[in-house]
C-alpha positions as CSV (number, residue, x, y, z in Angstrom):
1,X,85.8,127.4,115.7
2,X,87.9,124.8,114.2
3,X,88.1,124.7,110.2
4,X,88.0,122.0,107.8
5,X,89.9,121.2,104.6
6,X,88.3,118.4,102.6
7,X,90.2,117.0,99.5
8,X,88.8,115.2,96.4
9,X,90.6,112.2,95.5
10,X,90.6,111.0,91.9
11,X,91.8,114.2,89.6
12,X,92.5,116.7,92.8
13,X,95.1,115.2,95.4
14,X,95.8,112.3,92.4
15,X,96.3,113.3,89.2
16,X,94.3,110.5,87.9
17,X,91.7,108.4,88.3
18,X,92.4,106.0,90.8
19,X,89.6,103.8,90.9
20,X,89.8,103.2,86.9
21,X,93.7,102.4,87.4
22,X,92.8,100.0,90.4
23,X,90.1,98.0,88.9
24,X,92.9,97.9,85.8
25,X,95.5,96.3,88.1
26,X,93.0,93.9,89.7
27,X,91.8,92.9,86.5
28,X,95.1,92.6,84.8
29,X,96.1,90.1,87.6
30,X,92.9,87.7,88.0
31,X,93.0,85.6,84.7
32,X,90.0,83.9,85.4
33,X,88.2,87.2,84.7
34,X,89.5,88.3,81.0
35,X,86.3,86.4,79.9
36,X,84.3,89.0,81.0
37,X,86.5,91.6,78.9
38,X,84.2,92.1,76.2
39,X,81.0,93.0,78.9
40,X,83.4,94.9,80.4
41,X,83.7,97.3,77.0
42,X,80.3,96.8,76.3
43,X,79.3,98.5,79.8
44,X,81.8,101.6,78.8
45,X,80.1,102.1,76.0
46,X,76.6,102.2,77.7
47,X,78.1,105.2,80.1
48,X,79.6,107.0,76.9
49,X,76.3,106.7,74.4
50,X,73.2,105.8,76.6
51,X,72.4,108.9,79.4
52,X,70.7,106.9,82.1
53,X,73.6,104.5,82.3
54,X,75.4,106.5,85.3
55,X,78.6,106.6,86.3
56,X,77.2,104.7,89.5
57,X,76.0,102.2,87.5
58,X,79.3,101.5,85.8
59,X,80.8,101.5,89.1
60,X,78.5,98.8,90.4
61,X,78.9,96.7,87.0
62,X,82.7,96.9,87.1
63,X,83.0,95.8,91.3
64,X,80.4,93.0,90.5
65,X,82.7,92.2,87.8
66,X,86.2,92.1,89.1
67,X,85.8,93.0,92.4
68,X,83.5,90.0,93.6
69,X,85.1,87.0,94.8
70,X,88.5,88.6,95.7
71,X,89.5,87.7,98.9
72,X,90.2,90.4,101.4
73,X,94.3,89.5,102.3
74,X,95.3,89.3,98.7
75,X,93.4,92.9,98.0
76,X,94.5,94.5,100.7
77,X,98.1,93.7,99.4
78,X,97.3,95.0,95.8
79,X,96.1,97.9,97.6
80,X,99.0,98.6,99.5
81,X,101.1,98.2,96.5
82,X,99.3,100.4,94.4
83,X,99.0,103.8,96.5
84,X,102.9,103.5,97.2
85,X,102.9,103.6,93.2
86,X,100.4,106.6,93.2
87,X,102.0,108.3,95.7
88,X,105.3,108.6,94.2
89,X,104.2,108.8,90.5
90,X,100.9,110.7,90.1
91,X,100.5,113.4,93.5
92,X,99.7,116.4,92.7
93,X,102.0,118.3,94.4
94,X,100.0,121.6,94.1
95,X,97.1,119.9,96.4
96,X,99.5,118.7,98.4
97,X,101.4,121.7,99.6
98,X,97.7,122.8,100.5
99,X,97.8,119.8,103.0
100,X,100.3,119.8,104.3
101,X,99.7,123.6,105.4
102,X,96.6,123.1,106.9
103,X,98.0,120.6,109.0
104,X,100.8,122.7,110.0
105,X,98.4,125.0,111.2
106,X,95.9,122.7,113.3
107,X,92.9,122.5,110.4
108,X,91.6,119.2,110.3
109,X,91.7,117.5,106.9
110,X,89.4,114.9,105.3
111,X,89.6,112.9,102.1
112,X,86.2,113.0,100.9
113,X,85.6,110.6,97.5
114,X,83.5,108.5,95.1
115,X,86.5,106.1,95.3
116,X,87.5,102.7,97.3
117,X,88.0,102.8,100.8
118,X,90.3,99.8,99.9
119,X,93.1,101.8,98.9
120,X,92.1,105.3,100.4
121,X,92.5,104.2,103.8
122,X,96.1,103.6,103.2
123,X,96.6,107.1,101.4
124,X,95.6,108.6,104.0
125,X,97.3,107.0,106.8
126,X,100.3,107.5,105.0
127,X,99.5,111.2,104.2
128,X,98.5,111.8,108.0
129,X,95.1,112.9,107.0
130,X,92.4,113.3,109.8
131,X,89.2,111.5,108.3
132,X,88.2,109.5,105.4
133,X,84.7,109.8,103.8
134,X,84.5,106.9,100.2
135,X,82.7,104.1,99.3
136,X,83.3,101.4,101.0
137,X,83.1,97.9,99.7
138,X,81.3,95.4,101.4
139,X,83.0,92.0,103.2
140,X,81.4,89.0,103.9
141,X,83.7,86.0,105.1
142,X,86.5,87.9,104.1
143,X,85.7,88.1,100.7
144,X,84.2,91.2,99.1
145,X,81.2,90.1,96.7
146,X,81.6,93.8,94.7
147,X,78.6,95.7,96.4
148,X,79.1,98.8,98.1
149,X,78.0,99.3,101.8
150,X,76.4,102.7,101.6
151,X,76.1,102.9,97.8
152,X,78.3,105.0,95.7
153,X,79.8,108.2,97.4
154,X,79.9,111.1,94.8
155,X,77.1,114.3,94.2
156,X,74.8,114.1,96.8
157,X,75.7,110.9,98.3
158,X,78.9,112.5,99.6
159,X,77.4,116.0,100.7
160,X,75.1,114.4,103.1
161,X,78.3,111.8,104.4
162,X,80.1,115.0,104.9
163,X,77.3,117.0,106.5
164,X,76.6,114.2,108.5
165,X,80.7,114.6,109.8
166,X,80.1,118.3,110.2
167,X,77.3,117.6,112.6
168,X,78.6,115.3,114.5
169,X,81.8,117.9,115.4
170,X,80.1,120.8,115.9
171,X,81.4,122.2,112.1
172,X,79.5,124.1,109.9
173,X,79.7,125.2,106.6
174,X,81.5,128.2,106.5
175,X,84.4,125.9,108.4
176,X,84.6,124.4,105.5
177,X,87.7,124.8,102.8
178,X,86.8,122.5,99.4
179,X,89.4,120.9,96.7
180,X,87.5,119.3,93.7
181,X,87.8,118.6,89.9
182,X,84.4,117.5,89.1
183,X,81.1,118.9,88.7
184,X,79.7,116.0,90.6
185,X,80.9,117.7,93.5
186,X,78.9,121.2,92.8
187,X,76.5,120.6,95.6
188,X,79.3,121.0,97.8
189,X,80.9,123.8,96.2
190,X,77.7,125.3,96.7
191,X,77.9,125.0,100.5
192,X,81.5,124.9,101.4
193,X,82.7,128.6,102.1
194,X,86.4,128.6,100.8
195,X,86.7,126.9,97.2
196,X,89.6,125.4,94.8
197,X,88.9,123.7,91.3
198,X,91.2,121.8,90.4
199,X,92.2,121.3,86.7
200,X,88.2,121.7,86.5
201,X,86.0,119.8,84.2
202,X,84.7,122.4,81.7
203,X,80.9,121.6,83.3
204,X,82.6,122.4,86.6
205,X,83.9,125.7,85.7
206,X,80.9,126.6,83.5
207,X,78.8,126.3,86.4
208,X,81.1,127.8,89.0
209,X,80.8,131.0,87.0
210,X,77.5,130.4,85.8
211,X,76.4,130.5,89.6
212,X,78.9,132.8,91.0
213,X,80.2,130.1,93.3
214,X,83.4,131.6,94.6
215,X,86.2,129.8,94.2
216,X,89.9,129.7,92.7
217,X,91.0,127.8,90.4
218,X,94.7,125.4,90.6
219,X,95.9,123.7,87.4
């Protein structure tokens, strides 16, 4: 039976977080948007002090926000732009020693995340990965208008994309070898037979012990 090696994006295979960085850039060079700075902090600090304003939430706020209106040609060259930049400044060569192992050996590789397909598409063409499993954003006329196709890909969104991919090649679970930083992601963890945290949140490692999730940890 073939295995699997799935890879968390933002704060695994990248140091950072990508999507924040992205929507930075984008932001940074659309002038007719700094008006909406101020909402923009405002919304932050409804995800920092106000529990039911979600991550997703922000997400959504911050496409509708910058992303909307941007035509598809003049993103797709940001995007390009920006994951040669990520690539050679902010890899994390730990993760990436892992891929390129498993591909040396035949395992197929996915990059399974909550961010962009925008920009992930590209990292993984140019990291010869297998698959790509993120939120996509949604075009219309070729222009995106900053909604998400299938809504926002992280926790339970993204196990059932990637069990959905399992299925559909004759994969199961104990195929699977994980890479994540975030306790989003502990529904997979949870099902994925072979595990790595990287740089962990504290929540993330917490509960890996806490649950006796096996796993090992890369920082």
């Amino acid at each position: 039976m073939k295995k699997v090696a799935i890879f968390d994006l933002d704060g695994t295979l990248d140091k950072g977080d990508c999507f924040k960085s992205f929507m930075f850039i984008i932001f940074l060079k659309t002038p007719q948007k700094w008006i909406f700075f101020p909402n923009l902090i405002l919304s932050l600090m409804f995800f920092y002090f106000i529990p039911n304003y979600t991550r997703t939430k922000l997400k959504l706020y911050f496409l509708k926000t910058i992303i909307k209106g941007q035509k598809q040609k003049s993103l797709d060259k940001q995007a390009e732009l920006f994951i040669n930049n990520r690539l050679k400044y902010y890899i994390n060569n730990k993760v990436l020693r892992y891929l390129n192992l498993y591909k040396s050996k035949n395992i197929y590789t996915i990059l399974a995340t909550g961010s962009l397909d925008i920009y992930a598409l590209k990292l993984a063409r140019l990291l010869e990965i297998d698959f790509v499993i993120s939120s996509s954003l949604y075009l219309n006329n070729q222009t995106y208008d900053g909604s998400l196709k299938n809504g926002n890909c992280i926790g339970v969104n993204k196990l059932n994309e990637i069990e959905l991919f399992l299925n559909e090649h004759n994969l199961l679970w104990k195929d699977v070898i994980f890479f994540s930083d975030h306790h989003s992601d502990l529904p997979i963890f949870k099902k994925s037979k072979k595990n790595y945290a990287v740089r962990p949140t504290f929540t993330l490692e917490n509960e890996l012990k806490r649950q006796n999730i096996d796993h090992k940890i890369i920082f």
